[in-house]
N, CA, C and O atoms as a Tinker XYZ file with bonds, in Angstrom:
   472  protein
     1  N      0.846000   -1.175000    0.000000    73     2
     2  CA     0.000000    0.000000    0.000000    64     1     3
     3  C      0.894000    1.241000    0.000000    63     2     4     5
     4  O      2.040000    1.143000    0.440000    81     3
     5  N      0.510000    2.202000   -0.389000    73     3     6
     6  CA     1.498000    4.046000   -0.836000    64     5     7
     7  C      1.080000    4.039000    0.741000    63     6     8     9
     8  O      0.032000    3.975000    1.383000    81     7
     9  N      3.000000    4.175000    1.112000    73     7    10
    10  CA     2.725000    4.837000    2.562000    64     9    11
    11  C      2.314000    6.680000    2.458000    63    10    12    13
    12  O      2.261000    7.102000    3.613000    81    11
    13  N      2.101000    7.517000    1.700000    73    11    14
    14  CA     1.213000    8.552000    1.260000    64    13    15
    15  C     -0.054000    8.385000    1.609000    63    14    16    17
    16  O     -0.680000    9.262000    2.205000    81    15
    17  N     -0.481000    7.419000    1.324000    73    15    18
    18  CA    -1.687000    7.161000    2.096000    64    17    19
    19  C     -1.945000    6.380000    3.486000    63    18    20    21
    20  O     -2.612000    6.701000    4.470000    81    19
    21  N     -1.611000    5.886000    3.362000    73    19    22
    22  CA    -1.503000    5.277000    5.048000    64    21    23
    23  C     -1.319000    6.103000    5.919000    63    22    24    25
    24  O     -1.847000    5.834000    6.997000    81    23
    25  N     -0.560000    7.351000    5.832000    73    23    26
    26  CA    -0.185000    8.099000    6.554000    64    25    27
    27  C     -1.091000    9.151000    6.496000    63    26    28    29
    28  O     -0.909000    9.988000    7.381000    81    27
    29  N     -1.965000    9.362000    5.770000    73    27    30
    30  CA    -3.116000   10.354000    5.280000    64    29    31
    31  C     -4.240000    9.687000    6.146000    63    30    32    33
    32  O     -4.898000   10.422000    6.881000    81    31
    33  N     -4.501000    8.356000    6.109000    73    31    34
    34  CA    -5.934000    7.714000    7.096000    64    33    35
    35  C     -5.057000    7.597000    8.403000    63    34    36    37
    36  O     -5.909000    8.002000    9.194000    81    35
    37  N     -3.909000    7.318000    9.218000    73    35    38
    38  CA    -3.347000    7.913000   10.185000    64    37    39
    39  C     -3.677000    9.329000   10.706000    63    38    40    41
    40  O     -3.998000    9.599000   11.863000    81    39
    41  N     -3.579000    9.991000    9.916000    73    39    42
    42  CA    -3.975000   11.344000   10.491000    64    41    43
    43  C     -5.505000   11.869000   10.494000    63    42    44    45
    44  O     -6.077000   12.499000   11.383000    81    43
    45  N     -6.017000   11.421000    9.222000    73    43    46
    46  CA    -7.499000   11.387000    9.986000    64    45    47
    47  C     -8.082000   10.308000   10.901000    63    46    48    49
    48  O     -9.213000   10.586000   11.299000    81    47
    49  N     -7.531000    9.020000   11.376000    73    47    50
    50  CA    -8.089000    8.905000   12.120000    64    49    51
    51  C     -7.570000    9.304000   13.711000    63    50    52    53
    52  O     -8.210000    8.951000   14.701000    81    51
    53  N     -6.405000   10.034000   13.776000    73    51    54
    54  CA    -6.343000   10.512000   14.764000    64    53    55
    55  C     -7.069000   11.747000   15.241000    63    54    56    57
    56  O     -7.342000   11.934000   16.427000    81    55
    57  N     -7.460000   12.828000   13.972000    73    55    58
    58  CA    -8.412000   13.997000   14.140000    64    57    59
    59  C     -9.563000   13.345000   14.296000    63    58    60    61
    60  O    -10.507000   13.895000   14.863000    81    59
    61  N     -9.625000   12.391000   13.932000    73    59    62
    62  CA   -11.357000   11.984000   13.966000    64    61    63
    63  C    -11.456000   11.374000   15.112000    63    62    64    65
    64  O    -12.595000   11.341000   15.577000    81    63
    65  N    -10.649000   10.894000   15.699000    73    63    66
    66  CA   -10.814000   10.401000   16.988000    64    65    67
    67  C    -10.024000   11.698000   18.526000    63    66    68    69
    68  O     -9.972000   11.424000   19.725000    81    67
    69  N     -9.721000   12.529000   18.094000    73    67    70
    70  CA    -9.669000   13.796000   19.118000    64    69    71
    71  C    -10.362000   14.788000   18.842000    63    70    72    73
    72  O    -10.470000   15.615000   19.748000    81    71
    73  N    -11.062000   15.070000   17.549000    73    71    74
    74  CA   -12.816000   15.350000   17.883000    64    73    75
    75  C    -13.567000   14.791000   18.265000    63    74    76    77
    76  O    -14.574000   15.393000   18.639000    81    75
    77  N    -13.513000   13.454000   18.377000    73    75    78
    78  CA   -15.004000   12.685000   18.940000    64    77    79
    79  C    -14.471000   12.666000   20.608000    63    78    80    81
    80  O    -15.408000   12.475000   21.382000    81    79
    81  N    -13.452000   12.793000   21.105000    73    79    82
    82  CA   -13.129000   13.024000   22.607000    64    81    83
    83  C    -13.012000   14.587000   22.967000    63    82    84    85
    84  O    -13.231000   14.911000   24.135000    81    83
    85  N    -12.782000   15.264000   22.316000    73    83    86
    86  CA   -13.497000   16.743000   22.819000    64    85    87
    87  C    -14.854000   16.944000   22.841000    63    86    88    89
    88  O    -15.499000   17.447000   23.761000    81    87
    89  N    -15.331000   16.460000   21.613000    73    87    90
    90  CA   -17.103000   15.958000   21.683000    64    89    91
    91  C    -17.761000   16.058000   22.619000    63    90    92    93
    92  O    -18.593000   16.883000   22.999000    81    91
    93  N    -17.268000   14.966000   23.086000    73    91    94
    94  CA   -17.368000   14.438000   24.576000    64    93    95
    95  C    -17.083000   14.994000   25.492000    63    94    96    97
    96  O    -17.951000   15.131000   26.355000    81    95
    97  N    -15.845000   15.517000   25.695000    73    95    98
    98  CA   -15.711000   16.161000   27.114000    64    97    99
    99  C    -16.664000   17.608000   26.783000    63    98   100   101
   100  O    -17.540000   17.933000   27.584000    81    99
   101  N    -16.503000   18.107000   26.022000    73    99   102
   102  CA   -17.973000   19.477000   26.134000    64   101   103
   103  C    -19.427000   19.118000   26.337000    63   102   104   105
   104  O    -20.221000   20.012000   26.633000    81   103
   105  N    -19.809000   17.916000   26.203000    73   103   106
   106  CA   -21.046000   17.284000   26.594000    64   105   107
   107  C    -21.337000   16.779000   28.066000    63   106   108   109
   108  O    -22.323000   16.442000   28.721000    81   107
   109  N    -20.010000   16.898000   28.242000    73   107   110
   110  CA   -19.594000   16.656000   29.751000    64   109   111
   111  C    -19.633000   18.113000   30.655000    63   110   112   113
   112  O    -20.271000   18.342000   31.683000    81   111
   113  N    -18.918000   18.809000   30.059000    73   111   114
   114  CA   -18.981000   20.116000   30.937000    64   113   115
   115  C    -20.207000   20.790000   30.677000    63   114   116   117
   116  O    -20.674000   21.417000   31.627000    81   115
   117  N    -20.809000   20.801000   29.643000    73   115   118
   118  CA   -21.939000   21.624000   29.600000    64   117   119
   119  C    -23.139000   20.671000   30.148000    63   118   120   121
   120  O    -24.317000   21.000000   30.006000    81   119
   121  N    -22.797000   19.624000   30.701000    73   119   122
   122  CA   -23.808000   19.079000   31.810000    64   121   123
   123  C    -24.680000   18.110000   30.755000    63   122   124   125
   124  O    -25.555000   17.557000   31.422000    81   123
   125  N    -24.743000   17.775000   29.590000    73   123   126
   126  CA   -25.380000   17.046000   28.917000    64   125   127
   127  C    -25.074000   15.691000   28.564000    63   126   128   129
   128  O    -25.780000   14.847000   28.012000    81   127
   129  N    -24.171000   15.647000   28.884000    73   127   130
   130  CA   -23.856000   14.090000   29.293000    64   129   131
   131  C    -23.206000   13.657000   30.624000    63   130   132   133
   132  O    -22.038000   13.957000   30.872000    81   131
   133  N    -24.042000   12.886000   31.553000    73   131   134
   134  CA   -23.754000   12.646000   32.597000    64   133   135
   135  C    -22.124000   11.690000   33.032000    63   134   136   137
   136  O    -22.167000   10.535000   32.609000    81   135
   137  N    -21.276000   11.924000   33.514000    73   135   138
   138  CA   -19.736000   11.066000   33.973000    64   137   139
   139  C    -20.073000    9.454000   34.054000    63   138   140   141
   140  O    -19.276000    8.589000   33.691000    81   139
   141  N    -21.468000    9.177000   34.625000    73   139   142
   142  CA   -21.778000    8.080000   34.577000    64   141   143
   143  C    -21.309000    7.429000   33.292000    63   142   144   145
   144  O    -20.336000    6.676000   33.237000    81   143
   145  N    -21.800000    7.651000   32.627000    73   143   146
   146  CA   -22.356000    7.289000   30.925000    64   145   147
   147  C    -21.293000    7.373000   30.249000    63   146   148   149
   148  O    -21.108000    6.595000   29.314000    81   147
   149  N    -20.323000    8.390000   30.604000    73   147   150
   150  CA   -19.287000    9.079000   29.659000    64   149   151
   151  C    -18.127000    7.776000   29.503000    63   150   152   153
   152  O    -17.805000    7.389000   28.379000    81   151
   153  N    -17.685000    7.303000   30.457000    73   151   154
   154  CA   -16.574000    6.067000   30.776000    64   153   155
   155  C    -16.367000    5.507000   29.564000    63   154   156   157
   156  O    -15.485000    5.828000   28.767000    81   155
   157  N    -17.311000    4.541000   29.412000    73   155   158
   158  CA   -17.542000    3.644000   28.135000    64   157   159
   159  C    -16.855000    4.491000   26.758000    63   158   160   161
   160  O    -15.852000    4.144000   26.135000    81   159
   161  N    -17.808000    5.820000   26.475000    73   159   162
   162  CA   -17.209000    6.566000   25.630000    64   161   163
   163  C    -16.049000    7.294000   25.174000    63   162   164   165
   164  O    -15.609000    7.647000   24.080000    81   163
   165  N    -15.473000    7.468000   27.194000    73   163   166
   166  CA   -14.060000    8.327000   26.756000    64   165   167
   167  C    -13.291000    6.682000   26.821000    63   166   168   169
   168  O    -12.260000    6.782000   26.156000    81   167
   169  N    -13.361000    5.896000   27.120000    73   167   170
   170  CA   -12.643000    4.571000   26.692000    64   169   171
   171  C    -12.414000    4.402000   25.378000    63   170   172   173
   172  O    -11.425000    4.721000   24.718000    81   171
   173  N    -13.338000    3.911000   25.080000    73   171   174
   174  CA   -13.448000    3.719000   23.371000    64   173   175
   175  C    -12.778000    4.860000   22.514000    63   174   176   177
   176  O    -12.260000    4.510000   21.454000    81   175
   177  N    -12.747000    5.849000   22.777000    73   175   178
   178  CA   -12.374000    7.008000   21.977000    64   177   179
   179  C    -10.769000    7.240000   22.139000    63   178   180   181
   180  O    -10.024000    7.601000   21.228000    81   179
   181  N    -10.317000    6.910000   23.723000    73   179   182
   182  CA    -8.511000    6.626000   23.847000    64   181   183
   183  C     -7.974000    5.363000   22.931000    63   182   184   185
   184  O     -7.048000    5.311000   22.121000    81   183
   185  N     -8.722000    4.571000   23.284000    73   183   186
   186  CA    -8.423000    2.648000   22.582000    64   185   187
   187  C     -8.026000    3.357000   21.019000    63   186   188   189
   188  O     -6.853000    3.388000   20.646000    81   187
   189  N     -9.067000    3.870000   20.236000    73   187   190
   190  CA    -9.186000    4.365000   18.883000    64   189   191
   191  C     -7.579000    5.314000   18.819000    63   190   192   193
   192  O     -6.520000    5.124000   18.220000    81   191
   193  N     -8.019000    6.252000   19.655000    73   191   194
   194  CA    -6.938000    7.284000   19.364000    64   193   195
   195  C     -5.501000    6.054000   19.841000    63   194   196   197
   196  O     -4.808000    5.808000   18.854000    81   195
   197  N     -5.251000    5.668000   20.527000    73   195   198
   198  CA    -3.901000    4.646000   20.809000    64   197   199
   199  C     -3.779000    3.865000   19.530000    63   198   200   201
   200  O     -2.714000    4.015000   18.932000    81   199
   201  N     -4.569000    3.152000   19.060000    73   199   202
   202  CA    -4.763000    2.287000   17.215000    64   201   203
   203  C     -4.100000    3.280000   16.705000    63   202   204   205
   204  O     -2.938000    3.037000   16.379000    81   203
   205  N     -4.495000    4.306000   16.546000    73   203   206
   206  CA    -4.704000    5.427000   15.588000    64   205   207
   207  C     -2.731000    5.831000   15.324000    63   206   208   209
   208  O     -1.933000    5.690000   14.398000    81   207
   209  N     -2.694000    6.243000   16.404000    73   207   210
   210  CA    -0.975000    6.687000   16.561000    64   209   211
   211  C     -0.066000    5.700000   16.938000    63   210   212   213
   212  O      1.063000    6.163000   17.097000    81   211
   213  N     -0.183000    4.237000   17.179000    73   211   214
   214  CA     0.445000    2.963000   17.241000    64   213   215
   215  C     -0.174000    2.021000   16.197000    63   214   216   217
   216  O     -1.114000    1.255000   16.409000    81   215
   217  N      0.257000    2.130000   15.442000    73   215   218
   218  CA    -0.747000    1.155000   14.100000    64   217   219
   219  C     -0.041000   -0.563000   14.437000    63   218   220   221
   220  O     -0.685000   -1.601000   14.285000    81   219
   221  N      1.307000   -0.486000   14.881000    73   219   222
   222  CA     1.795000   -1.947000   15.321000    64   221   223
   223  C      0.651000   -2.777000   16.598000    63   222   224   225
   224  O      0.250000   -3.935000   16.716000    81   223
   225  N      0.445000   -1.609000   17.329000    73   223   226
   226  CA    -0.017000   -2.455000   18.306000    64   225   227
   227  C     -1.527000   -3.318000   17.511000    63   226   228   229
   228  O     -1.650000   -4.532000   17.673000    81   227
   229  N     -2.225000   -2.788000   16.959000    73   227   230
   230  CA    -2.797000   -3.296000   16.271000    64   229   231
   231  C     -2.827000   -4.463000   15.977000    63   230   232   233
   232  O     -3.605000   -5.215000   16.565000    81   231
   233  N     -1.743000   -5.048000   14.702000    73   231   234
   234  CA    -1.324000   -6.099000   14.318000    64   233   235
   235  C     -0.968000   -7.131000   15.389000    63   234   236   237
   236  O     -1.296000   -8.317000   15.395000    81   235
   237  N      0.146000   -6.124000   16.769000    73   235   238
   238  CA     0.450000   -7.258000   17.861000    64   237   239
   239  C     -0.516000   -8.255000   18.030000    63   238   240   241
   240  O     -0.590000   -9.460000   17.791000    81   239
   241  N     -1.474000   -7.107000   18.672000    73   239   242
   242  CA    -3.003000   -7.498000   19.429000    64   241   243
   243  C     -3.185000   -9.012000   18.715000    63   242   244   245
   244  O     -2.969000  -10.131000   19.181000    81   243
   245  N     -3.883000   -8.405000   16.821000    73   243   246
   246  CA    -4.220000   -9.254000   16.482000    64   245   247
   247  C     -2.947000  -10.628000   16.515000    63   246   248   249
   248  O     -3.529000  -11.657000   16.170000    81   247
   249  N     -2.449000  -10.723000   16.616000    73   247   250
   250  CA    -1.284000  -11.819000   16.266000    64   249   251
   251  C     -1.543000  -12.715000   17.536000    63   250   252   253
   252  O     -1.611000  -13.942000   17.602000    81   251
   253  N     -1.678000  -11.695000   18.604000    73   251   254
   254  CA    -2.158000  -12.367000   20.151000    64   253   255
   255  C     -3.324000  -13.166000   20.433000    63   254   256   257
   256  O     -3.411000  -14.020000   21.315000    81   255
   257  N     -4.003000  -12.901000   19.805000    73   255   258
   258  CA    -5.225000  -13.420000   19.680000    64   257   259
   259  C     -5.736000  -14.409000   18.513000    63   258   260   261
   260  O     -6.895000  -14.748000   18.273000    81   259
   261  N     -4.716000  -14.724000   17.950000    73   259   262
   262  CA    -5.188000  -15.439000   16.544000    64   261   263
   263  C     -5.726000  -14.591000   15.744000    63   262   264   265
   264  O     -4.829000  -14.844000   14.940000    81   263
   265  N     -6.520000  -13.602000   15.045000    73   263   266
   266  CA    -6.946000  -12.958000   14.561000    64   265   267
   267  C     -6.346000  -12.605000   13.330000    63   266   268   269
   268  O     -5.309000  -11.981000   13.102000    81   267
   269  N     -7.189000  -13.118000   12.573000    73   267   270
   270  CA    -6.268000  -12.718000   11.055000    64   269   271
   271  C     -6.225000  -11.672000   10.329000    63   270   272   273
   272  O     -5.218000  -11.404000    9.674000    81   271
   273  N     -7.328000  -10.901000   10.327000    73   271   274
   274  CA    -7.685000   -9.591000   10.139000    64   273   275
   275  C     -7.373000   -8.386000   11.097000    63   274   276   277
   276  O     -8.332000   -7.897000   11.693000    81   275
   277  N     -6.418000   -7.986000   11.251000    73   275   278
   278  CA    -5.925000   -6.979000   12.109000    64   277   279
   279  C     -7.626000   -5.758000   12.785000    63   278   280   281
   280  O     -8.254000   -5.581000   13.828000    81   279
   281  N     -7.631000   -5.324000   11.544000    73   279   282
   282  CA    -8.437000   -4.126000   12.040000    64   281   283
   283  C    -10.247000   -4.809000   12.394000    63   282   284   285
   284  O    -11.145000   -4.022000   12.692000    81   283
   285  N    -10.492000   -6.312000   12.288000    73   283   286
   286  CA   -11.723000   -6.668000   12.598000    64   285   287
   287  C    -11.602000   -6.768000   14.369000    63   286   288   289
   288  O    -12.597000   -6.873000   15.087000    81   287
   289  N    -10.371000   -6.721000   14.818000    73   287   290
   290  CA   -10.338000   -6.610000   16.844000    64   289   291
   291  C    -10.919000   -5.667000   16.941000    63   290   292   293
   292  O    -11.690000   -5.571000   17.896000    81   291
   293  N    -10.789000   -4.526000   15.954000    73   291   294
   294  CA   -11.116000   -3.100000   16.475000    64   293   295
   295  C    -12.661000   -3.289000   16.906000    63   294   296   297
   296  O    -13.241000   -2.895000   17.919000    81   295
   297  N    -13.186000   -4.109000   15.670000    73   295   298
   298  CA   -15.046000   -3.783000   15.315000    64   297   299
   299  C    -15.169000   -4.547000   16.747000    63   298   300   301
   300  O    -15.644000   -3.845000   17.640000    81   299
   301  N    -14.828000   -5.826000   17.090000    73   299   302
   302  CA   -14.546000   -7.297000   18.090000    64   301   303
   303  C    -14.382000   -5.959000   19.336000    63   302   304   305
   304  O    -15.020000   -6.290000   20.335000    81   303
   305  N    -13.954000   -5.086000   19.447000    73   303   306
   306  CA   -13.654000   -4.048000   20.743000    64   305   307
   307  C    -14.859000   -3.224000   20.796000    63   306   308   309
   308  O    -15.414000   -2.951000   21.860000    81   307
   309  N    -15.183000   -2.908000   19.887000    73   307   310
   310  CA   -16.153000   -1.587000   19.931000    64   309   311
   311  C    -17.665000   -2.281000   20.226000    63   310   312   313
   312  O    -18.628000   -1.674000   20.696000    81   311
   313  N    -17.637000   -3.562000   19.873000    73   311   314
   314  CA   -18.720000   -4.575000   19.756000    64   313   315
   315  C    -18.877000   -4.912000   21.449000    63   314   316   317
   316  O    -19.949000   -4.787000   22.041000    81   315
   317  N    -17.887000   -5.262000   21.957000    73   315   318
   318  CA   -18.100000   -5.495000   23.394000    64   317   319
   319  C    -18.139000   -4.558000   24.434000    63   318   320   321
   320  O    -18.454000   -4.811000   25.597000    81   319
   321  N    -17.795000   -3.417000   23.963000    73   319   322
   322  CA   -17.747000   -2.219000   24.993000    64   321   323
   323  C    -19.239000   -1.504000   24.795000    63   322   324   325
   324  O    -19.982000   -1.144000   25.708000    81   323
   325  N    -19.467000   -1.399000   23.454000    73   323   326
   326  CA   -21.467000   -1.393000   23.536000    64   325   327
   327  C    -22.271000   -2.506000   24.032000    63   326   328   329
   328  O    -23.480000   -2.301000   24.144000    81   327
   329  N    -21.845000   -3.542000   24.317000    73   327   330
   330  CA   -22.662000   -4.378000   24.731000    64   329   331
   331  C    -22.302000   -4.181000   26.241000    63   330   332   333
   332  O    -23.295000   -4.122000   26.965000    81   331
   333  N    -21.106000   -4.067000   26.863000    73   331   334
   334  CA   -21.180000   -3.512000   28.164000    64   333   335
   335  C    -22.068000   -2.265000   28.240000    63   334   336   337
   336  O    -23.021000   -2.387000   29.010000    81   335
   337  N    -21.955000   -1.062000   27.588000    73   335   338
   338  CA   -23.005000   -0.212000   28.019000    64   337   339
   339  C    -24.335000   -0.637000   27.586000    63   338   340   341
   340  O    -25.132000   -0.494000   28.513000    81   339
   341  N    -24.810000   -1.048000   26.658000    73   339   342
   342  CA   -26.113000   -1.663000   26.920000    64   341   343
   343  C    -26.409000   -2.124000   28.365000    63   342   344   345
   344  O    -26.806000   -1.377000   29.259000    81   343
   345  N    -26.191000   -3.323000   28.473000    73   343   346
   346  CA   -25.984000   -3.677000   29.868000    64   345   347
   347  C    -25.578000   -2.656000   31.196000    63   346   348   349
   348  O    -25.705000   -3.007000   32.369000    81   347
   349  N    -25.229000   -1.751000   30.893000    73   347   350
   350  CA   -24.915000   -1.118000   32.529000    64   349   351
   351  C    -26.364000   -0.027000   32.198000    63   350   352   353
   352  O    -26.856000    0.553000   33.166000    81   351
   353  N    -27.039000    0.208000   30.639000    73   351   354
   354  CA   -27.775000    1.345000   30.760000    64   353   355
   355  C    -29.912000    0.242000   31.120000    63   354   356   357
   356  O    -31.002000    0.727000   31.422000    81   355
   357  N    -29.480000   -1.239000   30.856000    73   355   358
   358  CA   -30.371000   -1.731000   31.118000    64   357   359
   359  C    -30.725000   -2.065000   32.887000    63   358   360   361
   360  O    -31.785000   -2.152000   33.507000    81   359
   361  N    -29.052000   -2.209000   33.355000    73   359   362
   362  CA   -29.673000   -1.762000   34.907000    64   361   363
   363  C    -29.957000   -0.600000   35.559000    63   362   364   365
   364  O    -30.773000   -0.528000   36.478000    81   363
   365  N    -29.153000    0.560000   35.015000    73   363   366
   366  CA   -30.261000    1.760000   35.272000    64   365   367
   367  C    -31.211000    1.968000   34.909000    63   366   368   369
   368  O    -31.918000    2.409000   35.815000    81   367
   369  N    -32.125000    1.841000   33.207000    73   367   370
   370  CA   -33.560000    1.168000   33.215000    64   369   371
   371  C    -33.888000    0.523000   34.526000    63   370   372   373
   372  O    -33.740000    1.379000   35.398000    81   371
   373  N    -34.131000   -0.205000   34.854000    73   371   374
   374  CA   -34.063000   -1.235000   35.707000    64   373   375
   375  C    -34.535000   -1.120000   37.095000    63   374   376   377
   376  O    -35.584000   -1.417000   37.666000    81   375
   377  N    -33.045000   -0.415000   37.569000    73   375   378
   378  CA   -33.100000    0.269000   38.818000    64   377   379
   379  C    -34.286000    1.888000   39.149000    63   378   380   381
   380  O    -34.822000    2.105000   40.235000    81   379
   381  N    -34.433000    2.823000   37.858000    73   379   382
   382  CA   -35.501000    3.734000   38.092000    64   381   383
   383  C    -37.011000    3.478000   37.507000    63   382   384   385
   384  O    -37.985000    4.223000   37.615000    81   383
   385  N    -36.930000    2.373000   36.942000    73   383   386
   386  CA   -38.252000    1.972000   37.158000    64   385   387
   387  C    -38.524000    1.403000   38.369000    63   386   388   389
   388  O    -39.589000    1.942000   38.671000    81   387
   389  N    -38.280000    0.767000   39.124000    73   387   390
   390  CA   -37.863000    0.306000   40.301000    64   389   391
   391  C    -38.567000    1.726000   41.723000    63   390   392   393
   392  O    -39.500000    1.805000   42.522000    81   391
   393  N    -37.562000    2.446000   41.346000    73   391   394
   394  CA   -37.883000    3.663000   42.029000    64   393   395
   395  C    -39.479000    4.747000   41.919000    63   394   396   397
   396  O    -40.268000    5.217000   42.738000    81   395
   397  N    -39.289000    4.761000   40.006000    73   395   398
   398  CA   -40.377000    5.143000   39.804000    64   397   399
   399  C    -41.857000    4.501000   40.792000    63   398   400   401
   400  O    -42.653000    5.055000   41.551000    81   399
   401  N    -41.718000    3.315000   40.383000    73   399   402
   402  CA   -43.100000    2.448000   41.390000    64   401   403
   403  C    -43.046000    2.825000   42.928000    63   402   404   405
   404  O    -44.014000    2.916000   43.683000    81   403
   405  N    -42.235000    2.947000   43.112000    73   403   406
   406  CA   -41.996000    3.217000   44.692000    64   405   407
   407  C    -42.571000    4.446000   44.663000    63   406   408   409
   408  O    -43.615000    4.492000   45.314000    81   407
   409  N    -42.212000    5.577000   44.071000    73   407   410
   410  CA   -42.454000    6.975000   44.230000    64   409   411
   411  C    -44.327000    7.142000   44.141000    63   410   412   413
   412  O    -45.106000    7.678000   44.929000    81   411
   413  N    -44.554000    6.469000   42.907000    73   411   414
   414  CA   -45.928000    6.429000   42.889000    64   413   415
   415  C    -46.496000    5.718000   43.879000    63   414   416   417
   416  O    -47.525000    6.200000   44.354000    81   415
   417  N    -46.069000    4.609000   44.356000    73   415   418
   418  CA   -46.975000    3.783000   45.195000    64   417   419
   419  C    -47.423000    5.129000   46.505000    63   418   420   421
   420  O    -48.520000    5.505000   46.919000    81   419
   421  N    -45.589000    5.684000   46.946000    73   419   422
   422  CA   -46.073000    7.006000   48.241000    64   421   423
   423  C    -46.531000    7.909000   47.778000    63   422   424   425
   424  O    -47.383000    8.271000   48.590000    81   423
   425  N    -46.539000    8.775000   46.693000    73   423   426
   426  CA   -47.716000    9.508000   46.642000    64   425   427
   427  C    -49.176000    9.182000   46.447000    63   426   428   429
   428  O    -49.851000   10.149000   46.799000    81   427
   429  N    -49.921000    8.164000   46.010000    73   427   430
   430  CA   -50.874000    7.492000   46.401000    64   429   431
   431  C    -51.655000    7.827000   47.940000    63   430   432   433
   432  O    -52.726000    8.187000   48.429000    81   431
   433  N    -50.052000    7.355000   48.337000    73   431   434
   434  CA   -50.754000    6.880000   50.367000    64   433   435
   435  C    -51.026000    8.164000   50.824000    63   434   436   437
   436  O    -51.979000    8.658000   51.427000    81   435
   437  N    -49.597000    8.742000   50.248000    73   435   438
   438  CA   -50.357000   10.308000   50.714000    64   437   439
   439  C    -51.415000   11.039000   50.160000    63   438   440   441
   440  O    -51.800000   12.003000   50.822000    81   439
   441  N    -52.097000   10.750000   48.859000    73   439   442
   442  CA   -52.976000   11.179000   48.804000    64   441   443
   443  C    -54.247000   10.805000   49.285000    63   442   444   445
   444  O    -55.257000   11.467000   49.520000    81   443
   445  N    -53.937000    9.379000   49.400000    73   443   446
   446  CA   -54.830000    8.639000   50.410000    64   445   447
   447  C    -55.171000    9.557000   51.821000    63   446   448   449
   448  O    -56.157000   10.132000   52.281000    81   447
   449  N    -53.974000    9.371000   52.155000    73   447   450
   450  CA   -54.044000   10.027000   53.523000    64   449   451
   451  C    -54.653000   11.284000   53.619000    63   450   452   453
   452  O    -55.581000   11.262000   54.427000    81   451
   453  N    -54.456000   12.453000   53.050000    73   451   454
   454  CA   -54.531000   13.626000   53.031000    64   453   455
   455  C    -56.091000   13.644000   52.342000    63   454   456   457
   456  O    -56.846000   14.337000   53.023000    81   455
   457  N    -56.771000   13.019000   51.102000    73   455   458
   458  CA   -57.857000   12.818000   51.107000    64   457   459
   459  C    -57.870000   13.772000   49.498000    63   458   460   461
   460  O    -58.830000   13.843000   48.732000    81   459
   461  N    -56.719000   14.325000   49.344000    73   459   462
   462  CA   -57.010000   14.857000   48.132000    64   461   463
   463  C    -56.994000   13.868000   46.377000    63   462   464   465
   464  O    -56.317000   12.846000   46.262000    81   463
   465  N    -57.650000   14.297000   45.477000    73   463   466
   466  CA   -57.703000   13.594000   44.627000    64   465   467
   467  C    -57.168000   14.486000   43.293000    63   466   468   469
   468  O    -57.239000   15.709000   43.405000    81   467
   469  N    -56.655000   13.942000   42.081000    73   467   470
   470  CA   -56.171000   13.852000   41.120000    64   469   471
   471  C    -56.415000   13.694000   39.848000    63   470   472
   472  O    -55.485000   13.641000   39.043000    81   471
């Protein structure tokens, strides 16, 4: 392959991956994306940016793993780190529905109690 180019998708994917982590951290400071949530994302976005400016480790990885296709670990990474946040965003589902019922069940009693209606 023209290292001219290789070195051209090197550099965009390093801009493309330190815009998508400033992205992020301004979604962070301007309060619209909660720290909870963010982890998963500023993970994934270092992993990328580390690929990005170590293109060997890449190949290592794959060599470590059997993997014959170098850059399919990447999809194999990005694949399991959304399925971890799925999973951590299905127990917060989970957990405020949980709460939700609770909240309704006591305002109920108290309206019970108090006698007012709705």
């Amino acid at each position: 392959m023209n290292p001219l180019f290789t070195s051209r998708i090197q550099v965009v994917a390093i801009l493309a991956g330190l815009a998508f982590l400033i992205i992020l951290l301004r979604l962070i400071v301007k309060g619209k994306l909660r720290t909870e949530y963010s982890f998963v994302w500023i993970l994934m976005s270092l992993v990328f940016l580390v690929f990005s400016i170590w293109r060997s480790s890449l190949d290592t990885l794959a060599l470590f793993f059997g993997v014959y296709y170098a850059p399919s670990l990447i999809f194999m990474f990005f694949f399991f780190m959304v399925f971890i946040f799925l999973i951590h965003l299905s127990v917060i589902n989970s957990r405020q529905h949980e709460q939700i019922k609770k909240l309704a069940q006591e305002v109920a009693l108290l309206k019970e109690k108090t006698g007012t209606k709705d």
